[in-house]
Each structure stands twice: as structure tokens, then as C-alpha cells.
VOGU-3710 file (C-alpha; in Angstrom, 3 decimals, decimal comma):
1> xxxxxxxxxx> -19,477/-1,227/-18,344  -21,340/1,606/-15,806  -19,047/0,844/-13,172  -15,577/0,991/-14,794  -13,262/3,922/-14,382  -13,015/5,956/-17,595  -10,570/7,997/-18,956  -11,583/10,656/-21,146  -10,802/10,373/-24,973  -8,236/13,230/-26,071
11> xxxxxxxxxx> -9,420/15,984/-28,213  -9,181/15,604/-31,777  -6,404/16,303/-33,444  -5,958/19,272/-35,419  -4,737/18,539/-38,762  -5,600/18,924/-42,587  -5,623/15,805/-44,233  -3,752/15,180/-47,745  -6,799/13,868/-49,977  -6,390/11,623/-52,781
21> xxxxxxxxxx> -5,308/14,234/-55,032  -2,163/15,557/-52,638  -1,307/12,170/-52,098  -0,771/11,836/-55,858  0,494/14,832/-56,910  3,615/14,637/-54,259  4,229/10,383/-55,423  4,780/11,899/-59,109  6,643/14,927/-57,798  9,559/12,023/-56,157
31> xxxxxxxxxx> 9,190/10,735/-59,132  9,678/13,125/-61,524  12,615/14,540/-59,428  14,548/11,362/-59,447  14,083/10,247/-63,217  15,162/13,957/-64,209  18,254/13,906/-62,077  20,559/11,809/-64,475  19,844/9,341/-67,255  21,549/7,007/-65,336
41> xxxxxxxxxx> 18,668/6,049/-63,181  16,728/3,737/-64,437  13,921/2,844/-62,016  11,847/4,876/-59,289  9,413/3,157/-56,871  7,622/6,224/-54,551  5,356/4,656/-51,586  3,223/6,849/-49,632  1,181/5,439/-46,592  -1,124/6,582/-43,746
51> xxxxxxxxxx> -3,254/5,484/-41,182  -5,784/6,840/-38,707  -6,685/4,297/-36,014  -9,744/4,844/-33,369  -8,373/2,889/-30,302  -10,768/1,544/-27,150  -9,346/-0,867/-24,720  -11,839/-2,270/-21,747  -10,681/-4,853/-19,105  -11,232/-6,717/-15,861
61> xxxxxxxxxx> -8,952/-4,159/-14,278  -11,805/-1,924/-14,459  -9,776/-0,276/-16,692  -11,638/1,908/-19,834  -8,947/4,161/-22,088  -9,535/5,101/-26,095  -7,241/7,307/-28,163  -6,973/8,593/-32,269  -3,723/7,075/-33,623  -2,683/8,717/-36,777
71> xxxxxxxxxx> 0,370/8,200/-38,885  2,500/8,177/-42,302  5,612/6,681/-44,367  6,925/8,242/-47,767  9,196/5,776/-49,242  11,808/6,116/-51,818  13,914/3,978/-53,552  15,903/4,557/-56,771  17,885/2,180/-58,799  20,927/3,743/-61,206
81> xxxxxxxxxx> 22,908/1,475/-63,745  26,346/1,676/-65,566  27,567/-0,495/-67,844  27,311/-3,670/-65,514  27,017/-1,720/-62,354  23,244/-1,691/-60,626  23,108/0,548/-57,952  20,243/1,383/-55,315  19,423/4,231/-53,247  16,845/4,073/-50,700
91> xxxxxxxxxx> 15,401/6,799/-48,153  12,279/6,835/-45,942  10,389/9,221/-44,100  7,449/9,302/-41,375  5,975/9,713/-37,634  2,928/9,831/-35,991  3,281/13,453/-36,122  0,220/13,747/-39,128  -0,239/14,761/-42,869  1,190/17,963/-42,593
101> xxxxxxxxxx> 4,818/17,146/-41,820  5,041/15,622/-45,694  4,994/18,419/-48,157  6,438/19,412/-51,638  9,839/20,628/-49,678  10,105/17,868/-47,614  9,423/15,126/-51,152  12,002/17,254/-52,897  14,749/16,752/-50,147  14,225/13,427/-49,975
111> xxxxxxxxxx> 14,408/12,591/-53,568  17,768/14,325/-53,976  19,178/12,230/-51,185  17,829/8,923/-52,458  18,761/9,633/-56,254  22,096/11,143/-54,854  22,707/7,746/-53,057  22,353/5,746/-55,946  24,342/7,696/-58,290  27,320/7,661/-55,442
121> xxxxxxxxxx> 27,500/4,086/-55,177  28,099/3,484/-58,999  31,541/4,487/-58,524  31,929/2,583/-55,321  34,785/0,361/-54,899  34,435/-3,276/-53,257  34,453/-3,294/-49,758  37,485/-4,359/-48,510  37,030/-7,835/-45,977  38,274/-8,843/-42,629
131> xxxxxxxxxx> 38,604/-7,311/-39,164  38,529/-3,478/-39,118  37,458/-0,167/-37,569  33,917/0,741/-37,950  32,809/3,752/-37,211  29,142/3,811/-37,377  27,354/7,070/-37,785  24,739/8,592/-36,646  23,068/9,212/-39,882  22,653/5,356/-39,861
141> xxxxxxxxxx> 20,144/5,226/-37,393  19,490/2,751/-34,720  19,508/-0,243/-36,890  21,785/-1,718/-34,597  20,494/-1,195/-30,956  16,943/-2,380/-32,647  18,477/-5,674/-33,805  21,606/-6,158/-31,989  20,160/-5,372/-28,318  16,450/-4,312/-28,451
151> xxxxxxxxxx> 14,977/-7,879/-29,374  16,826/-9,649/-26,703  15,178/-7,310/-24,288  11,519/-8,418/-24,832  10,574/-10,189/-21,443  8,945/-13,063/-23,646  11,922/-13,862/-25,070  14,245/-13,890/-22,415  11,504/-15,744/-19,918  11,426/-18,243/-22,918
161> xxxxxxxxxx> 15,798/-19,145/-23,422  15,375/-16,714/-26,779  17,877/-14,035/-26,013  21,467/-14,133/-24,752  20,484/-11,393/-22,334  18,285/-13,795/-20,107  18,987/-13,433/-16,607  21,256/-11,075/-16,980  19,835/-7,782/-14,766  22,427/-6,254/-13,015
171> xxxxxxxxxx> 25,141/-7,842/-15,545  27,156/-5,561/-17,779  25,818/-6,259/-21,353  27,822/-3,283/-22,738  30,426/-0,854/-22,380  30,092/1,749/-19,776  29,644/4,222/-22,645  26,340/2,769/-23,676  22,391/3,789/-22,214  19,581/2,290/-23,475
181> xxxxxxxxxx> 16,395/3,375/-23,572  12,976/2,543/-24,917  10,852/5,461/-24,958  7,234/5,734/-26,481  6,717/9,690/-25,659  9,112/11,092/-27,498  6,631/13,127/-29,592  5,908/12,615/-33,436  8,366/9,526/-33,787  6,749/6,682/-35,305
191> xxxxxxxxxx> 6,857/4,241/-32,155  5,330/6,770/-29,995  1,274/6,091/-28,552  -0,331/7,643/-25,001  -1,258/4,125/-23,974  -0,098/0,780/-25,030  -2,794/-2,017/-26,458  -3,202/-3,078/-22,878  -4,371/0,597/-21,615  -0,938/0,841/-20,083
201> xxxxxxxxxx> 0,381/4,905/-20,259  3,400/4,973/-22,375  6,486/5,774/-20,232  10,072/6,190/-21,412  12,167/2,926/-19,909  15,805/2,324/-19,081  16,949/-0,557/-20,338  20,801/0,150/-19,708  22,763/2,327/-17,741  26,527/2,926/-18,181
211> xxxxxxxxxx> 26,332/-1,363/-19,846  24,481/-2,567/-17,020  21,277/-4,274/-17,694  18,401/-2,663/-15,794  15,613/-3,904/-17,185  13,384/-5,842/-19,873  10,383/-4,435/-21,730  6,616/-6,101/-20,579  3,637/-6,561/-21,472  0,982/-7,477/-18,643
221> xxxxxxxxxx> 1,208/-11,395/-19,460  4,702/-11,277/-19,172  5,176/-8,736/-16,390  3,356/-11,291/-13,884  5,461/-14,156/-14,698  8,232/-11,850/-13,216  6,250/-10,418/-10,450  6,968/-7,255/-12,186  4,865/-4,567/-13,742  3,757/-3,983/-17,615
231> xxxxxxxxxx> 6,470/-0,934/-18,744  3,757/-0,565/-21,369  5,203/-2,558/-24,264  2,295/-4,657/-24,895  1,664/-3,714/-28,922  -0,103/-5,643/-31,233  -0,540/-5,132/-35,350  -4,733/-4,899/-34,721  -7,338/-6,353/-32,565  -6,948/-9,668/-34,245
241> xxxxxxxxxx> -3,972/-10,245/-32,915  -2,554/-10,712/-29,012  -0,709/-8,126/-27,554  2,972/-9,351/-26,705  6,093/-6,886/-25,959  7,442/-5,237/-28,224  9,662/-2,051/-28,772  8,639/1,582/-29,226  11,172/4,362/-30,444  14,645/2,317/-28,870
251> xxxxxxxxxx> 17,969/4,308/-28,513  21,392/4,615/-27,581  21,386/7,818/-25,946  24,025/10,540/-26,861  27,634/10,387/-25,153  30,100/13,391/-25,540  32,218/12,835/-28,278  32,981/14,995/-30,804  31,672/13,069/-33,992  34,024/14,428/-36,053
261> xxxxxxxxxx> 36,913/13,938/-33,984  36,079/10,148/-33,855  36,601/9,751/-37,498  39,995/11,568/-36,997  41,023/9,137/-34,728  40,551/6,124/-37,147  44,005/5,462/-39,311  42,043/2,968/-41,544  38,490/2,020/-40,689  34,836/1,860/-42,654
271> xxxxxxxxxx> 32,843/4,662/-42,025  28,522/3,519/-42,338  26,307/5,828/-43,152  23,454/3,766/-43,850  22,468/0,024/-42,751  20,564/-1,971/-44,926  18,387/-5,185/-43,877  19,822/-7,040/-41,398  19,790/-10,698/-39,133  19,959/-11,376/-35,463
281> xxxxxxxxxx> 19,874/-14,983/-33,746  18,795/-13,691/-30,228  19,476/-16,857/-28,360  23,276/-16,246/-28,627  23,544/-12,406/-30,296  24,751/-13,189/-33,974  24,274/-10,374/-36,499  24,378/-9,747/-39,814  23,800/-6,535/-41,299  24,180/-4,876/-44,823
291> xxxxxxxxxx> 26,030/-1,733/-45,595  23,912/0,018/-47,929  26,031/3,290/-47,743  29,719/3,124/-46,520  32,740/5,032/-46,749  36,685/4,091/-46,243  38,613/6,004/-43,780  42,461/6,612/-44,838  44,260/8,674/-42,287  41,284/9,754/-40,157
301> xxxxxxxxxx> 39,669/10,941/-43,467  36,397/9,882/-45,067  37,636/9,154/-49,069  35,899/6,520/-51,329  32,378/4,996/-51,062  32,155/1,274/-50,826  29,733/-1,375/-52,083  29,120/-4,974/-50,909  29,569/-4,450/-47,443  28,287/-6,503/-44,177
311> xxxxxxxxxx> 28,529/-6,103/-40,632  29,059/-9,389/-38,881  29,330/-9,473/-35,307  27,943/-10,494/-31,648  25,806/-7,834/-29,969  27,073/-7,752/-26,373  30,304/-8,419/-27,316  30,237/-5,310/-29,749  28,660/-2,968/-27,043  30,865/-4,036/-24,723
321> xxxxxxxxxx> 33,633/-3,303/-26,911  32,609/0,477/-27,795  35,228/2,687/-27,329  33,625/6,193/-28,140  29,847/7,105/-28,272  29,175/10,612/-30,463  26,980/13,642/-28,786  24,973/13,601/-31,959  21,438/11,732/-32,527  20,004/9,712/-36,129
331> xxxxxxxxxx> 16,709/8,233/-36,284  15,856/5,858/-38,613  11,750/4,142/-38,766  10,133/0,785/-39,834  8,139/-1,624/-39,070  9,306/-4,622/-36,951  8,071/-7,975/-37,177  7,504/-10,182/-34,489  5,409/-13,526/-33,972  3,343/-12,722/-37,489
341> xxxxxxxxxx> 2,776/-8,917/-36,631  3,942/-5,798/-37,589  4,205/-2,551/-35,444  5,690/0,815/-36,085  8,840/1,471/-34,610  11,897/4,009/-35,175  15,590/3,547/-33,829  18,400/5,970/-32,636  21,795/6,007/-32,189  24,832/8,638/-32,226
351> xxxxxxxxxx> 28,178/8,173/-33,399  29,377/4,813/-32,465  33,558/3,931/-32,653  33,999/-0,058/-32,750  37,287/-1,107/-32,423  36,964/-4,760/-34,265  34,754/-6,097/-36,057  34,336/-8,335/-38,934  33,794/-7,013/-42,267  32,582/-9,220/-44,839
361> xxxx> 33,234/-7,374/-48,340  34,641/-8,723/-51,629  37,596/-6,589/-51,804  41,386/-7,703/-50,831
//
């Protein structure tokens, strides 16, 4: 170990750490927010989570890096009920910005928009079905360039015949309007890290420019099968597990529509404010994804909320197919799962107009 080339440690983060006691007292604040909102909700569930991770990574490269990893989640979700009608509202917050960025202002905000959500949709209508409009918004968050796009660019998967995307560098996968990046600096987002697990510096990566396919995301294993170098993507869920590649903070970047004036130009459409769980086949781009907040658009209006509501669609066909791309920004967070593991992630996207695409609904 004398003779490898060391990188010194960072210096410790300054924060004050929530004890016990803070943790609690801001769990039964969401709580007591949402249950006193209406006596129509009839179930909270408050999650708060953190984690502070001491990281060393040694290798043949002569390579010696280590790093404090800190994080957090606050999770929400509130069910309402009407007669028949059970409703639920969901909202979630973190980063790897530290403790402090949760506080009593922060839980109070997003209790009102997670008990708000669930009241809303008890007067939602069924979601009408069939090939529409969709104007996805930025408030939705990057559900779909994580699921529709992001997995198919993981260099295991395409050297391996797992994603429609294989082979296709240099190919446009999307409409001029889209770029693509996957970026691990961007600073307090919940994907972000100095150095991969393979003591590869983070680096923000373009994946695609103006729908061309420029590049995949590698770890080191994979990176030398291509005679190509790691883009620092090599994650893994501990030190039990292998690193493989894996995304960061992925994004559509901003375009320069007005958001606004997108909606306007819709005569009839769905307008999705929120995307629920979701499926991808990555072999041949199938998706499914739920609507867990979604609006009707009459006359380039946003009127009635709608309930019941999926997304069903091929990725590159609906990127190539984009026909506006908003100059606004939405992050969403989770964690992804891949091969058994589980890393931290969060998604963008702005304003996206889709001409056509199915929507599966139970209304006529």
C-alpha cells in the first residue's frame, strides 16, 4: 500500500445532524398536518431516511481515493376516501445535500402538497383512452428519460442485446429537440458522488445531442470491452456487491419553449403532472407508466383532474416524435434497481409536447 498514489480525503463536512429526537418530532409534524387537513383522509405513512457512508477504494491501478457520503429521503404518502372513491397522494423529498436541508418549513410544504394531491383526485374523472396529446410537465420529473432512455444506455446492457439502443452511436435515437445527459456533479442531487465505486472522478456525460446517440455510460469492466474509458458510472448498493454501470442524476436538458405556451397549443390533450411506477422492456423500448396526477386539456386549457391513467409507448419512437421541449427544469429522486442492487438516483426533464401516444384510461 506505501507505494500507491493517494488522494487526500476531503474535509469533513460541516453539518448539524438531526438526532433521534428531530427526526421524530418532524415524522409526527407530516403527520399531524395531513390528518388535520380534512376528515377525508384516512391514512398517513411519513418515512424519513439517512445515511452517512465512509468510502475507500484501493486498486491495481495504483489507484488510492476515500470520500464521506452523506444523504436523506422524507417520504410522504396520504390516502383520502369518499364514499367508494380511494385516493392517494404521494410526495418525496431528498439529496446528498445533508440534514439541514429538511426542516419544519420544508415538512410543512410538503405535507400540503401530498394531502392536497389526494384530496384533488377524489373528484377526478376517468381518464379518457386511446391516442392523444400528452403534454408532460416538468413538475413530473424525469421519470421518463430514467426509464424510457437511461437504462438502455448502460454499456452492459447494450454489449449484452438488452437495449434497443445497441449499436446505435452516431444514430438518431430522438428528435433533434432532445440532449441527454448523465451528470453526477450537479451538487446536492441525490445521484451526485466525487468519485464513482471504482475511484473514477464523477464527470457530467453526454449521452445525446440534438437525438443523436453519443455515447453509453461505463464502468471499468465494461469500458474495456469497448476499448473505451470508464465515464465513471460504476455504482454499486455496498461493498458486497460488484460495481456495474449505472445512472447518476439523468436529464433531458432544457429547450426554449415557453411552457405555458405549449399547453396553449394543445386543442385536447392530457396534461401529467406526476408519473407514478412505471415498466420498460429495454431490448425493444416498451413502456408502461402510471399517471398518478393528470389533467385534461380542452382548448389549450388545463380543466379537470383525471384518475386511472397510463402512458404506453416506445421510447425512441416517443423522443423521436417530440415536437416541443419547455425551458423549465423538474427533478424527481429514487432509488433504481438493477441486477439485485439499489443506488440513489434523481431524474430531470422540462416540459415535454408528444404528439401521439397511447393512453390507456377507463373513460370513453
Amino acid at each position: 500500500m506505501e507505494d500507491l498514489v493517494k488522494k487526500p480525503a476531503p474535509p469533513p463536512q460541516k453539518m448539524a445532524e438531526l438526532d433521534t429526537g428531530a427526526k421524530v418530532s418532524l415524522l409526527r409534524l407530516a403527520d399531524k398536518i395531513v390528518r388535520g387537513m380534512d376528515e377525508r383522509i384516512v391514512q398517513a405513512k411519513v418515512v424519513y431516511g439517512d445515511f452517512s457512508q465512509e468510502i475507500q477504494i484501493a486498486n491495481s491501478l495504483r489507484l488510492f481515493c476515500e470520500d464521506v457520503r452523506r444523504g436523506f429521503v422524507f417520504i410522504l404518502q396520504v390516502v383520502a376516501a369518499q364514499e367508494n372513491v380511494i385516493q392517494t397522494g404521494y410526495e418525496v423529498y431528498g439529496g446528498s445535500a445533508g440534514y439541514p436541508t429538511i426542516n419544519e418549513e420544508k415538512v410543512n410544504e410538503l405535507a400540503e402538497v401530498a394531502g392536497k394531491r389526494a384530496l384533488m383526485m377524489l373528484s377526478a374523472i376517468p381518464a379518457p383512452a386511446g391516442k392523444m396529446t400528452v403534454v408532460l410537465s416538468g413538475q413530473s420529473g424525469g421519470t421518463m428519460v430514467h426509464e424510457a432512455i437511461g437504462h438502455g444506455l448502460e454499456a452492459d446492457l447494450a454489449q449484452n442485446g438488452l437495449s434497443v439502443y445497441a449499436g446505435c452511436i452516431g444514430k438518431q435515437v430522438a428528435s433533434p429537440l432532445i440532449n441527454v445527459v448523465d451528470d453526477a456533479t450537479l451538487p446536492g442531487k441525490r445521484g451526485s458522488f466525487r468519485f464513482d465505486d471504482e475511484g473514477v472522478k464523477s464527470r457530467r456525460n453526454l449521452l445525446v445531442e440534438n437525438g443523436i446517440l453519443r455515447g453509453y455510460m461505463y464502468d471499468r469492466l465494461s469500458a474495456m470491452k469497448d476499448k473505451a474509458a470508464s465515464t465513471g458510472n460504476g455504482r454499486r448498493q455496498s461493498y458486497q456487491h460488484q460495481p456495474i454501470p449505472r445512472m447518476t442524476n439523468t436529464l433531458i436538458l432544457p429547450g426554449n419553449s415557453d411552457p405555458q405556451e405549449i399547453v396553449r397549443s394543445v386543442k385536447n390533450g392530457l396534461f401529467v403532472t406526476r408519473l407514478g411506477g412505471g415498466q420498460v422492456n429495454t431490448v425493444n423500448g416498451d413502456f408502461v407508466f402510471q399517471v398518478s396526477e393528470g389533467y385534461l386539456i380542452e382548448n389549450g386549457e388545463v380543466t379537470k383532474p383525471v384518475r386511472g391513467a397510463n402512458l404506453i409507448g416506445n421510447g425512441p419512437q416517443v423522443l423521436k416524435e417530440v415536437e416541443a421541449v419547455g425551458n423549465d427544469l423538474g427533478f424527481t429522486i429514487g432509488t433504481c434497481g438493477k441486477d439485485g442492487q439499489g443506488a440513489p438516483v434523481s431524474d430531470a426533464q422540462p416540459t415535454l409536447l408528444l404528439p401521439r401516444i397511447v393512453v390507456g384510461g377507463t373513460g370513453g
